[in-house]
C-alpha atoms as a printed R data frame, in Angstrom:
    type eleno elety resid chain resno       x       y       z
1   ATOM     1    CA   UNK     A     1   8.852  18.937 -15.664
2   ATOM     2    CA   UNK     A     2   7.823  16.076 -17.619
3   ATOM     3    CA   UNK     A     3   7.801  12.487 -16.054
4   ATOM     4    CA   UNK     A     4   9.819   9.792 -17.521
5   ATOM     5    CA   UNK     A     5   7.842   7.132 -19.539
6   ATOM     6    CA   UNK     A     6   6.040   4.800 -17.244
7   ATOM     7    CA   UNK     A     7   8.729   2.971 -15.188
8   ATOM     8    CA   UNK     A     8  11.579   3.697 -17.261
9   ATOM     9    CA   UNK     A     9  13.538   5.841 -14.622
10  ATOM    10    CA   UNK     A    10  12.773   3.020 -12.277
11  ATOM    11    CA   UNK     A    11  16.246   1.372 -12.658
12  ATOM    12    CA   UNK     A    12  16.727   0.195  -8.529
13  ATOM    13    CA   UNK     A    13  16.391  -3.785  -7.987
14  ATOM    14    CA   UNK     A    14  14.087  -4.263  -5.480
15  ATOM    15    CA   UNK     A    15  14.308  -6.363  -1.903
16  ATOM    16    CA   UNK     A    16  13.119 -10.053  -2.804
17  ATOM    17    CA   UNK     A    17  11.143 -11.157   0.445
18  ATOM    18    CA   UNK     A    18   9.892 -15.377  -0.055
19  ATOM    19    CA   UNK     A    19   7.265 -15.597   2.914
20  ATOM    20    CA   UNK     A    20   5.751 -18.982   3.711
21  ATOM    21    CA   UNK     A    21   1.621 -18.131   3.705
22  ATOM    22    CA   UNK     A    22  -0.059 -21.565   4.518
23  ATOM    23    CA   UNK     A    23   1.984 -25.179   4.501
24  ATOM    24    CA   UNK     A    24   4.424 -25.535   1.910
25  ATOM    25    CA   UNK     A    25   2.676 -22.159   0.155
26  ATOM    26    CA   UNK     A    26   4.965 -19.662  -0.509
27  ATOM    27    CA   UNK     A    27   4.859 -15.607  -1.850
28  ATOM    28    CA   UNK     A    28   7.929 -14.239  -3.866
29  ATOM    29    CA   UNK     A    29   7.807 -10.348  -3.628
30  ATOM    30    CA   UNK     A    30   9.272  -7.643  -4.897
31  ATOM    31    CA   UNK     A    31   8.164  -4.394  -3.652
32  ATOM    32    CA   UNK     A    32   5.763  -3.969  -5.919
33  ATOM    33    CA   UNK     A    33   6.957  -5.737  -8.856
34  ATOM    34    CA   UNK     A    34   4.902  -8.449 -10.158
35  ATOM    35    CA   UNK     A    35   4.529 -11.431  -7.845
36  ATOM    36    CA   UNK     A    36   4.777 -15.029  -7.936
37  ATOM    37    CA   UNK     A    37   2.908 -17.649  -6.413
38  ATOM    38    CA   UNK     A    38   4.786 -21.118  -5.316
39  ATOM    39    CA   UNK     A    39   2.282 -24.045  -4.286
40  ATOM    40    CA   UNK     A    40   4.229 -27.377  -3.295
41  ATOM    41    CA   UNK     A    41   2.720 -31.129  -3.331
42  ATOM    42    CA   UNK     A    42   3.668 -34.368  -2.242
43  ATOM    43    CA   UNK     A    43   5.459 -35.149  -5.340
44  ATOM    44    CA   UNK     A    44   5.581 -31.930  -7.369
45  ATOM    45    CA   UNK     A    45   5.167 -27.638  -7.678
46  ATOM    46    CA   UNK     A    46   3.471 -25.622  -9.028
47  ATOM    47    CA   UNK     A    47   3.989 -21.806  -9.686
48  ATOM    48    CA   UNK     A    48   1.777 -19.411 -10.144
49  ATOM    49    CA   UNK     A    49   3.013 -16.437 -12.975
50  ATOM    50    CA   UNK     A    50   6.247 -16.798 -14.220
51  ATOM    51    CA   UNK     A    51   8.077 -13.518 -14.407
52  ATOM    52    CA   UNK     A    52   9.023 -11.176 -16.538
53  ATOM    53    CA   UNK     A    53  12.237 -12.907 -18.215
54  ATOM    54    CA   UNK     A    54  13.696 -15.956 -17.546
55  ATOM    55    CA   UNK     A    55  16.277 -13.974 -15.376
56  ATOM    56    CA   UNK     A    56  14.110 -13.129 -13.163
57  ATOM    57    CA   UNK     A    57  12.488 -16.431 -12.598
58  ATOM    58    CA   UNK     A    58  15.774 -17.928 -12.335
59  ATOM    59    CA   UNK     A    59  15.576 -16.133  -8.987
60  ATOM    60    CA   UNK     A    60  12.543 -17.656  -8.058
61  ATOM    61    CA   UNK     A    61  13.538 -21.229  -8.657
62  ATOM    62    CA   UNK     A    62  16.933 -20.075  -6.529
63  ATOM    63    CA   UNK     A    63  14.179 -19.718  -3.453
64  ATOM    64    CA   UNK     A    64  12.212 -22.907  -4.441
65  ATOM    65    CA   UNK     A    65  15.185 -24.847  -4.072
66  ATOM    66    CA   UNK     A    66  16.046 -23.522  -0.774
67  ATOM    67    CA   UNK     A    67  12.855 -25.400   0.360
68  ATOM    68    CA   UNK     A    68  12.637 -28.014  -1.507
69  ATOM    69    CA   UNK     A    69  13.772 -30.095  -4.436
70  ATOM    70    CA   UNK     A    70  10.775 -31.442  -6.195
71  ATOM    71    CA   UNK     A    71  10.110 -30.728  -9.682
72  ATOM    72    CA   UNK     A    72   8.345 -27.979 -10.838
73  ATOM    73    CA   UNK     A    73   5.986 -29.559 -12.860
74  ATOM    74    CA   UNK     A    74   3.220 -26.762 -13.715
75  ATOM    75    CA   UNK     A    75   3.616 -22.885 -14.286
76  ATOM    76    CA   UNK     A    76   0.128 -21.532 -14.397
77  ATOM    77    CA   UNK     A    77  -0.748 -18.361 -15.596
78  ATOM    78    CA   UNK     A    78  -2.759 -15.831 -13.967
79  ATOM    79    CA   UNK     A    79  -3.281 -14.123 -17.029
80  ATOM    80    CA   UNK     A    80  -1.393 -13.154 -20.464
81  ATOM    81    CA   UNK     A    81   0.586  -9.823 -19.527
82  ATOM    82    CA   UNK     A    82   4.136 -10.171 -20.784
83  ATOM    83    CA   UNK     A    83   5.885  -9.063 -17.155
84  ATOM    84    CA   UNK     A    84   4.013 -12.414 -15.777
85  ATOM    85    CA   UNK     A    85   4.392 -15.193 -18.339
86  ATOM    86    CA   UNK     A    86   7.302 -14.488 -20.734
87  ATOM    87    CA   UNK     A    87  10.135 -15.980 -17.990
88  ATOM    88    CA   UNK     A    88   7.977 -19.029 -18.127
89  ATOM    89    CA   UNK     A    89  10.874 -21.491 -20.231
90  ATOM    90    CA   UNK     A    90  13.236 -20.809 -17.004
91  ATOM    91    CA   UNK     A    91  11.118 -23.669 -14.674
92  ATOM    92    CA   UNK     A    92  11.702 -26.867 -17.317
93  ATOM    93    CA   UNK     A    93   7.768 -27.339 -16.274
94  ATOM    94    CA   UNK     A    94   6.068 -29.949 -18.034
95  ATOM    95    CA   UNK     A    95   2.770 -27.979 -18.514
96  ATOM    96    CA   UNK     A    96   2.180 -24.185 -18.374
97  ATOM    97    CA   UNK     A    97  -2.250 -23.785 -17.562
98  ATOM    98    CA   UNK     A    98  -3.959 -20.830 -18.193
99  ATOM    99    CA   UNK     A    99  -7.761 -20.130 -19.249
100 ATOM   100    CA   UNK     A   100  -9.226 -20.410 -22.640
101 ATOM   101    CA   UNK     A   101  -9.078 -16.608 -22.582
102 ATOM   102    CA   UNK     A   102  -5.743 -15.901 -21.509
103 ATOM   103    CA   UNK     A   103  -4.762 -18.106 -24.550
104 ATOM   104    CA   UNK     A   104  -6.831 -16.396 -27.105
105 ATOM   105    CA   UNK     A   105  -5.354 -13.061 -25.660
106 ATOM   106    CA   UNK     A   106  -2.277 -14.379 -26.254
107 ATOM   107    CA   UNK     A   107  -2.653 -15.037 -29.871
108 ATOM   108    CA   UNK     A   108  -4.820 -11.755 -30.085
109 ATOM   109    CA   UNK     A   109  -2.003  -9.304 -28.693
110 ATOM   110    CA   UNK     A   110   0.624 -10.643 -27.113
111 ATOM   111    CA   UNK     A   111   3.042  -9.464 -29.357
112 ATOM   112    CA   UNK     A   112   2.085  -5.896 -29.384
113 ATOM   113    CA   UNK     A   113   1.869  -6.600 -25.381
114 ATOM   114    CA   UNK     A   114   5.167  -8.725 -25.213
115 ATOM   115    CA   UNK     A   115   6.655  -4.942 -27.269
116 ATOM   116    CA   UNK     A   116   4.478  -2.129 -24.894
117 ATOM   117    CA   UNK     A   117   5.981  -3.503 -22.137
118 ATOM   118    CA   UNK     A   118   9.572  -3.569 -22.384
119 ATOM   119    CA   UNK     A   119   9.388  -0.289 -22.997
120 ATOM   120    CA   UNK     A   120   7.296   0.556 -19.776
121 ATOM   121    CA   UNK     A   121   9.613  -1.681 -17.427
122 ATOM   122    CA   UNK     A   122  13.144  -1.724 -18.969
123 ATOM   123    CA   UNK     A   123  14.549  -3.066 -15.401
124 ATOM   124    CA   UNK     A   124  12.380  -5.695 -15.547
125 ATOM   125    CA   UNK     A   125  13.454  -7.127 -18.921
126 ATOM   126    CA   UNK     A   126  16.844  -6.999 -18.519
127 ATOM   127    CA   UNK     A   127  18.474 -10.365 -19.976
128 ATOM   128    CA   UNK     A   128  15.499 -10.058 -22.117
129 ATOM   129    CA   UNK     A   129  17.674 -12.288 -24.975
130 ATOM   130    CA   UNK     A   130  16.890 -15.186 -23.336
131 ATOM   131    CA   UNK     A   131  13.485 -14.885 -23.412
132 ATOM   132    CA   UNK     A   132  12.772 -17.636 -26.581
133 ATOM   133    CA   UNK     A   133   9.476 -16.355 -27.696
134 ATOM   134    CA   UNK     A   134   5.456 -15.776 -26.574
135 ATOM   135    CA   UNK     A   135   4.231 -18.003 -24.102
136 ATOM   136    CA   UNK     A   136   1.862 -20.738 -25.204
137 ATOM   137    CA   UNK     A   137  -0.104 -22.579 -23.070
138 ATOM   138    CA   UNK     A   138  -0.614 -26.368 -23.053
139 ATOM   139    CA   UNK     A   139  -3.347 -26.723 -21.113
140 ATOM   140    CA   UNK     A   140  -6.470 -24.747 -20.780
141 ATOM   141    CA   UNK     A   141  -9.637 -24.677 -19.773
142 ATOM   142    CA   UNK     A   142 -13.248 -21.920 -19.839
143 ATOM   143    CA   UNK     A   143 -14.430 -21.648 -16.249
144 ATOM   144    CA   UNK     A   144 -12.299 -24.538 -13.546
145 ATOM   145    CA   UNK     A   145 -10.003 -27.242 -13.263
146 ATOM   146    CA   UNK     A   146  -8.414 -29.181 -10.479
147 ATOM   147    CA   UNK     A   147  -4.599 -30.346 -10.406
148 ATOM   148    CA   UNK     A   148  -3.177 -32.711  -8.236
149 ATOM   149    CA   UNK     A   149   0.353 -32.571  -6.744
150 ATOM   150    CA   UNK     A   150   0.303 -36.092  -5.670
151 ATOM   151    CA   UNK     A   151  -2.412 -35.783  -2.979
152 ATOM   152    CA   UNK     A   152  -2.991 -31.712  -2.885
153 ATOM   153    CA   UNK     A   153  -5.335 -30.763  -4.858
154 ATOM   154    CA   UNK     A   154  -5.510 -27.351  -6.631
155 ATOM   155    CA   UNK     A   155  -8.369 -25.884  -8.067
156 ATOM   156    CA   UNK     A   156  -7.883 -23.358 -10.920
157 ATOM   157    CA   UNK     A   157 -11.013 -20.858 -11.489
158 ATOM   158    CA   UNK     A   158 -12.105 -18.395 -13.526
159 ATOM   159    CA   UNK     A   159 -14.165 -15.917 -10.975
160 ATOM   160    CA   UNK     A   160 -15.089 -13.354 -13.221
161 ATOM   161    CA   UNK     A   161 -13.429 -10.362 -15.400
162 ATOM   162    CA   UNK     A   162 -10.983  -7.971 -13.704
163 ATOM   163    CA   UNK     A   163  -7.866  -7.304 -14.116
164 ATOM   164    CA   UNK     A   164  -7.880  -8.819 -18.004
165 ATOM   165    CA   UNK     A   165 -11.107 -10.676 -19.484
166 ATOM   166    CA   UNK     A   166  -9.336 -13.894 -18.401
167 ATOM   167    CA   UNK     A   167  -8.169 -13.760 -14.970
168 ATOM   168    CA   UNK     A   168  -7.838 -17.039 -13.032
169 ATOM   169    CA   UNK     A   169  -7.286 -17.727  -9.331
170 ATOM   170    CA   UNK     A   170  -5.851 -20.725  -7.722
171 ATOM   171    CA   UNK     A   171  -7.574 -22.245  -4.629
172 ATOM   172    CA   UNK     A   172  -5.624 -24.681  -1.684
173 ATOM   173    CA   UNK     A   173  -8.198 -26.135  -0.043
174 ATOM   174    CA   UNK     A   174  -6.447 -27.940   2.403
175 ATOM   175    CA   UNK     A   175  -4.978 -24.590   3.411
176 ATOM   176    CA   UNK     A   176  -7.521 -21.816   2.619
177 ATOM   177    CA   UNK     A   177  -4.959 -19.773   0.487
178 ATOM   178    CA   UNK     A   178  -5.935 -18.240  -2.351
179 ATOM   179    CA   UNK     A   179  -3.126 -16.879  -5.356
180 ATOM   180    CA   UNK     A   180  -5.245 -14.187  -7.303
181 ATOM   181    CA   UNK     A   181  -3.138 -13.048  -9.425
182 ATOM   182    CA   UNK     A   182  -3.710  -8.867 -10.354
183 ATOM   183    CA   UNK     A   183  -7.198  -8.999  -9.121
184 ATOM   184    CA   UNK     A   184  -6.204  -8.221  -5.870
185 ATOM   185    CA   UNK     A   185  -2.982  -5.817  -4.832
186 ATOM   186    CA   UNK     A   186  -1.238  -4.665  -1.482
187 ATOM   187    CA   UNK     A   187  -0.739  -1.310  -1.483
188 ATOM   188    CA   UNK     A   188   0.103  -0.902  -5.062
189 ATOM   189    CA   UNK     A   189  -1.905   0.657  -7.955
190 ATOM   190    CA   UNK     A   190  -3.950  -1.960 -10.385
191 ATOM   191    CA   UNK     A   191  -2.900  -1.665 -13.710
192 ATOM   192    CA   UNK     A   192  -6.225  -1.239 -15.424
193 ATOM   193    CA   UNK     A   193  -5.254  -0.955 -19.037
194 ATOM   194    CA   UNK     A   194  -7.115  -3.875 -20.043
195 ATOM   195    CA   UNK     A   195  -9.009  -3.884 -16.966
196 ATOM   196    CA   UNK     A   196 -13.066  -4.683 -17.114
197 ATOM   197    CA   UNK     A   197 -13.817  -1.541 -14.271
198 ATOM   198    CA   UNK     A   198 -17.565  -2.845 -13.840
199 ATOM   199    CA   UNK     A   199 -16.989  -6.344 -13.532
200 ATOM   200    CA   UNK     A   200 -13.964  -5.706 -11.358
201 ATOM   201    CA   UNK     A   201 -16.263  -5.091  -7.776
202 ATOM   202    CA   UNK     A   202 -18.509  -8.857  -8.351
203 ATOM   203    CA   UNK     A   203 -14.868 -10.803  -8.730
204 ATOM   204    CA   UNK     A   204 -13.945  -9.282  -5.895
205 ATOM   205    CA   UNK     A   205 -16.803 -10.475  -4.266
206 ATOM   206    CA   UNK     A   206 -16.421 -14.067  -5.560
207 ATOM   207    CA   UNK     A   207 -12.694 -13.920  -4.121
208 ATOM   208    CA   UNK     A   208 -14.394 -12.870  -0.928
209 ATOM   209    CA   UNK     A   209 -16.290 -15.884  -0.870
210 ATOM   210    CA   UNK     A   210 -13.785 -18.132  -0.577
211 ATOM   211    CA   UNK     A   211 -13.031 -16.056   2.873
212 ATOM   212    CA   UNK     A   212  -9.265 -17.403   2.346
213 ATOM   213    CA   UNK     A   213  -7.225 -17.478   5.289
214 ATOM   214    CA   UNK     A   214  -4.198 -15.512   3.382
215 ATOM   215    CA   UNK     A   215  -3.952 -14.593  -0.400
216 ATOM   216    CA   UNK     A   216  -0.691 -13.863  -2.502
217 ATOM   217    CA   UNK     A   217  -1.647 -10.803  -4.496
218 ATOM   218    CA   UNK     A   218  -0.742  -9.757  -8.126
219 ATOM   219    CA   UNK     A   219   1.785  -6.817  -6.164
220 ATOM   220    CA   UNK     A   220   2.731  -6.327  -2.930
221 ATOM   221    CA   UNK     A   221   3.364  -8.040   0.237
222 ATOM   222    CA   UNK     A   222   1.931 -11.272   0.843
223 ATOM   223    CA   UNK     A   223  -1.189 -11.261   2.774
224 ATOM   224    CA   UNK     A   224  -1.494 -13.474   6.296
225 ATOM   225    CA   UNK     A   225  -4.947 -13.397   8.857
226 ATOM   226    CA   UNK     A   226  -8.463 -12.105   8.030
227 ATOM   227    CA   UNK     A   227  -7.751  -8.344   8.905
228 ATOM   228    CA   UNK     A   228  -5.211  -7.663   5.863
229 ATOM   229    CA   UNK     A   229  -6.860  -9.939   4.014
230 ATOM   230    CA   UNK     A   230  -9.682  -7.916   3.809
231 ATOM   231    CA   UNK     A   231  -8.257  -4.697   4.075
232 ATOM   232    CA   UNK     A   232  -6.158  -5.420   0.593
233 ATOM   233    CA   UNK     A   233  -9.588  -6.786  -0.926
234 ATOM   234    CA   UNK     A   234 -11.481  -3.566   0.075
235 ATOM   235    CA   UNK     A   235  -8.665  -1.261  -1.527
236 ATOM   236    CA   UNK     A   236  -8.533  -3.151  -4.555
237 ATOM   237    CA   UNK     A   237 -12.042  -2.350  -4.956
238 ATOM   238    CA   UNK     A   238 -11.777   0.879  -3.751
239 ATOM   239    CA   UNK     A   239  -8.999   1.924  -6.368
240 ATOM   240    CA   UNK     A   240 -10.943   0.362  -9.354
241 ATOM   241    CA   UNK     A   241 -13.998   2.241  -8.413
242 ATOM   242    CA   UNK     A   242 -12.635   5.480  -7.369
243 ATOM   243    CA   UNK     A   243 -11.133   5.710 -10.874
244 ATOM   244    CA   UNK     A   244 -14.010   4.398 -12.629
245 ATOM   245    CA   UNK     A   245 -16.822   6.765 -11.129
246 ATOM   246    CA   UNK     A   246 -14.232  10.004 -11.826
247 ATOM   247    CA   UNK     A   247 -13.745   8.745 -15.341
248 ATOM   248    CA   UNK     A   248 -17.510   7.531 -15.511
249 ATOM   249    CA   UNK     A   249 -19.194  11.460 -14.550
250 ATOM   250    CA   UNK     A   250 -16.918  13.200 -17.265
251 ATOM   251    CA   UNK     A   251 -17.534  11.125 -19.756
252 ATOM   252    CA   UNK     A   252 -21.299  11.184 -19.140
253 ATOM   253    CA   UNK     A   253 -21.406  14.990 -19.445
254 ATOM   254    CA   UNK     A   254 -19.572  14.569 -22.793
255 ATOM   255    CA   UNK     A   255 -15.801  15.556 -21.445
256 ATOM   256    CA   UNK     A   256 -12.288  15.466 -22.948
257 ATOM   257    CA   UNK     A   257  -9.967  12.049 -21.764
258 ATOM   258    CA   UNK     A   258  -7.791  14.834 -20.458
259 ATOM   259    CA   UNK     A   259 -10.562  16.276 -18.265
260 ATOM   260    CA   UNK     A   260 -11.518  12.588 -16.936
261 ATOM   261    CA   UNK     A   261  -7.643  12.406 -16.243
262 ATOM   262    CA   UNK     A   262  -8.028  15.888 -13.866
263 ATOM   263    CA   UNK     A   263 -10.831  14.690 -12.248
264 ATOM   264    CA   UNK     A   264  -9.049  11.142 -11.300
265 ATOM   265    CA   UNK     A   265  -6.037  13.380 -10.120
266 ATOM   266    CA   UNK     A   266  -8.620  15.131  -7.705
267 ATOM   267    CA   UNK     A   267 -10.153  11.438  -5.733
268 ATOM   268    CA   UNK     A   268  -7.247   9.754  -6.276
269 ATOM   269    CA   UNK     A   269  -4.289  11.052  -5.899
270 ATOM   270    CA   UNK     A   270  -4.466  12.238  -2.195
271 ATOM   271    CA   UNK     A   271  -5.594   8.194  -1.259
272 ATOM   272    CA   UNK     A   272  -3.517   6.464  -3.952
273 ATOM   273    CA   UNK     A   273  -0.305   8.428  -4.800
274 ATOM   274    CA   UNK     A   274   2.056   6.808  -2.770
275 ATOM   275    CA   UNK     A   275   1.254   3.589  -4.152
276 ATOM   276    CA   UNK     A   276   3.738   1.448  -6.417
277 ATOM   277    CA   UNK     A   277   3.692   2.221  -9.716
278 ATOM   278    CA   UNK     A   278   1.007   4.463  -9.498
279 ATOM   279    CA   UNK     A   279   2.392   6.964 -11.539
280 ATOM   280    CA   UNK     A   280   3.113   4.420 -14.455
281 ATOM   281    CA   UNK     A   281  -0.313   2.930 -14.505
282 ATOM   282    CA   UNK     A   282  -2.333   6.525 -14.273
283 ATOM   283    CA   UNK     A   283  -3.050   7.177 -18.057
284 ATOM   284    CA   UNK     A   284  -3.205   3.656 -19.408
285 ATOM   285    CA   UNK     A   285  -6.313   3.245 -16.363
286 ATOM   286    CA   UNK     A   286  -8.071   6.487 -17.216
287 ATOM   287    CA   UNK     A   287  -7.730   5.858 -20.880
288 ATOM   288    CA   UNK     A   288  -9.724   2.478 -20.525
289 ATOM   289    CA   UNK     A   289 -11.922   3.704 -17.632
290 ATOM   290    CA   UNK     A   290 -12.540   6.481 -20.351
291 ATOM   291    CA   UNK     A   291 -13.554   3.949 -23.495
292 ATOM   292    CA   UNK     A   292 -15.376   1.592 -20.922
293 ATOM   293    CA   UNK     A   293 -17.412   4.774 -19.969
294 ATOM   294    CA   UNK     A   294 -18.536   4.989 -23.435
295 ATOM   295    CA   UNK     A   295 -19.454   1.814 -24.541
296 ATOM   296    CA   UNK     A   296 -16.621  -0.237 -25.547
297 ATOM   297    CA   UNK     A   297 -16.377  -3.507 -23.891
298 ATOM   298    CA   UNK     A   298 -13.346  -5.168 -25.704
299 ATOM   299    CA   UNK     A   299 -10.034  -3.215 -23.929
300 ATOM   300    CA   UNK     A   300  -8.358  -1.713 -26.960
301 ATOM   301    CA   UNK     A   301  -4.601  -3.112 -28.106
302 ATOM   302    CA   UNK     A   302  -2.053  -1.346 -26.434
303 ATOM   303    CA   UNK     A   303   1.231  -0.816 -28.581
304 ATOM   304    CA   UNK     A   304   4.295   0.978 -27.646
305 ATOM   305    CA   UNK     A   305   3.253   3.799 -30.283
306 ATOM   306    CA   UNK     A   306  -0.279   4.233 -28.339
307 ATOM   307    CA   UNK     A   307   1.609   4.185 -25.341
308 ATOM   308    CA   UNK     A   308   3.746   7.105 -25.446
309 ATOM   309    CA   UNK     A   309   0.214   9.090 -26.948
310 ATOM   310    CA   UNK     A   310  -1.629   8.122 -24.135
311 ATOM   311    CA   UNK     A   311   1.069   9.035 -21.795
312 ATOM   312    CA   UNK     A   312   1.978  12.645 -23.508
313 ATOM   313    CA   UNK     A   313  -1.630  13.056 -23.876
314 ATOM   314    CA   UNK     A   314  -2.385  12.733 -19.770
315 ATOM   315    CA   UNK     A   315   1.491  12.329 -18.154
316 ATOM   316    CA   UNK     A   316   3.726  14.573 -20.371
């Protein structure tokens, strides 16, 4: 029997959980629906990926003020994937910050993106009619920054290509947390449509580094103490490369995308299927693994019209 499209059957809300991770640094998560970060100063906030819809971030702002009732002043952006950024008009934040590259992306395809998504995640873009449009950045920057909320300081920093070409991280010093946005998940798949599969392993490294004390991951529960910490890190990397070598030895020996996709059944499947949204992100990550096997950097445009190829071409 054929699967329905990506998450569309999908249709239960999900258990909101709003865990504090480090001193007035807090984790919204949904059971595996995208994840935002909340990061609170002396005299302001700062949130880290905006949701889906302004709906949904209404919710988040709901838990902010349950802790506190100082203004949101920055939304930063993780990266330019509609289910993160296009709820971002819901804070009433005077800045949104995102990298140079998330901003070109936007302008590049997030449109078609803003369009292939809704129909993936149709719960998650309910009350979509309020959403007023794409989601520009004001502020952006190529490789760090530092923003301070009053005396906290915040360092924004692009560690390397993962997830998207312009992933960005954002560093607490004073606490050791880390928000990584997708490049790390808890027990959920990585979406790695527009993933970059051999850069993925050296950002993970460079997150690594900054041997955080807990992280709030793109998906998934937040992460507290150096044992899950690491043990969400060394998945991550373990997904991305599990799919990439599978994908990687077909396409070497001049196989068919639907051959890589039978070979990424066989490693993966028994270690990854009962991951969130695993099912929805399987053909979109072996069709990139598959073009990034043969030579082509640039992650190609998804539309909803490529989607539902891809998906009756490895899912159907």
């Amino acid at each position: 029997m054929a699967k329905s499209f990506a998450s569309a059957g999908d249709l239960t809300e999900k258990k909101v959980s709003f865990t504090e991770i480090g001193p007035d640094l807090w984790a919204f998560t949904a059971e595996g629906d995208p994840n935002t970060g909340v990061i609170i100063g002396d005299d302001s906030v700062m949130v880290m990926d905006a949701q889906a819809t302004p709906r949904l971030a209404n919710m988040v702002v709901e838990k902010i003020r349950t802790v506190t009732d100082k203004p949101i002043k920055y939304v930063t952006l993780s990266h330019y994937h509609a289910v993160r950024v296009l709820g971002a008009s819901a804070y009433g934040a005077s800045e949104i910050i995102a990298s140079d590259v998330c901003r070109s992306m936007v302008a590049e395809r997030g449109k078609e993106d803003w369009d292939s998504e809704f129909g993936r995640f149709p719960r998650l873009f309910e009350g979509h009619e309020s959403i007023p449009g794409l989601t520009w950045p004001t502020m952006t920057f190529a490789t760090a920054m530092s923003v301070y909320l009053g005396k906290r300081r915040v360092d924004l920093m692009h560690v390397g290509r993962a997830h998207t070409a312009g992933d960005i991280v954002a560093w607490v010093p004073d606490a050791g947390v880390l928000f990584t946005g997708d490049i790390v998940e808890y027990k959920s798949a990585c979406y790695c449509g527009d993933a970059h599969f051999r850069d993925w392993g050296g950002t993970l490294d460079n997150v690594k580094a900054f041997r955080p004390a807990a992280i709030a991951p793109g998906r998934g529960d937040a992460l507290v103490g150096d044992a899950v910490v690491e043990e969400a890190i060394e998945n991550t990397r373990d997904f991305v490369d599990s799919h990439y070598r599978a994908v990687s030895q077909v396409a070497a020996r001049g196989g068919s995308l639907k051959e890589a996709g039978e070979a990424v059944r066989a490693v993966c499947d028994p270690k990854f299927g009962d991951y969130a949204i695993y099912e929805h992100c399987f053909p979109f990550n072996v069709a990139r693994a598959y073009d990034e096997a043969l030579g082509i950097d640039t992650p190609r445009v998804w539309t909803a019209e490529r989607d539902r190829e891809i998906w009756a071409a490895l899912q159907g």
